[in-house]
N, C-alpha and C positions, 0 to 999 in steps of 0.2 A: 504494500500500500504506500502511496507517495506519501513524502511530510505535507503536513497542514499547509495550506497555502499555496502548494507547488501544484495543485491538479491544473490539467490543461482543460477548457473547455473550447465545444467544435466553434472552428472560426466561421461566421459568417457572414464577415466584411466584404463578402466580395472575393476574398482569397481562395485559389483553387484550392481543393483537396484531393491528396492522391489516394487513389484506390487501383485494386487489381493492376499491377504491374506496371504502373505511373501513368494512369487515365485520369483526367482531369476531372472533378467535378465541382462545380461555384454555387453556392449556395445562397441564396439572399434573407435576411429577417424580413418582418414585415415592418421595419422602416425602410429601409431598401428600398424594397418595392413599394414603399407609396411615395420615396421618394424618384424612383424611376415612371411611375405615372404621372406624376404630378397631383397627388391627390393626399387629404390626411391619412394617417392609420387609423383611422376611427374608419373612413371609407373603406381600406383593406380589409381591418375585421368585417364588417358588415359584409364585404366581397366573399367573403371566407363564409359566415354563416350563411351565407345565400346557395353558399356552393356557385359562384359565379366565376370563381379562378380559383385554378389547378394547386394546390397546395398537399406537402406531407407535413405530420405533426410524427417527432420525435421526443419522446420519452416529455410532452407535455409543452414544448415549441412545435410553433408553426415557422416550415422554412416553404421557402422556393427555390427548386432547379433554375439555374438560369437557361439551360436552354429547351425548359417547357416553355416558362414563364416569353421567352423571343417567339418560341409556335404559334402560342395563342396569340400575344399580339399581333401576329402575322393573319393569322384564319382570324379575325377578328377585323385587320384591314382589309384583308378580302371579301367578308362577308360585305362590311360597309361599303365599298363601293361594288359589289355585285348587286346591292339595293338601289344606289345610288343610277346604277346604267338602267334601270329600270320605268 
């Protein structure tokens, strides 16, 4: 067990993490991401309980992949202007 004070906790500033054999994976909180949308965290949560974006909860946080979280945006600008041609 590490001494007091020395446990690491998962980063999720934005910093990759590596898994399986130096695969990158970025992780963002839900300030991140409200601050990558432009919106508060008060509007992420409610995004989160609506189940209206992609989110995993780990051992009691809510994180996001960054590269769900770029998908949706993407199918999300698609949809928008596949309405839009309409």
């Amino acid at each position: 067990m590490p001494a007091a004070g020395t446990e690491r906790s998962p980063r999720t500033d934005g910093e990759a993490l590596s898994f399986f054999g130096g695969s990158k994976l970025r992780l963002y909180d839900v300030k991140e991401v409200s601050e990558i949308l432009n919106v508060s965290e008060r509007t992420v949560r409610r995004m989160i309980e609506r189940k209206e974006i992609p989110h995993i909860r780990i051992r009691g946080r809510v994180l996001f992949r960054e590269e769900t979280i770029d998908r949706w945006l993407r199918d999300l600008e698609e949809k928008n202007n596949t309405e839009l041609a309409r």
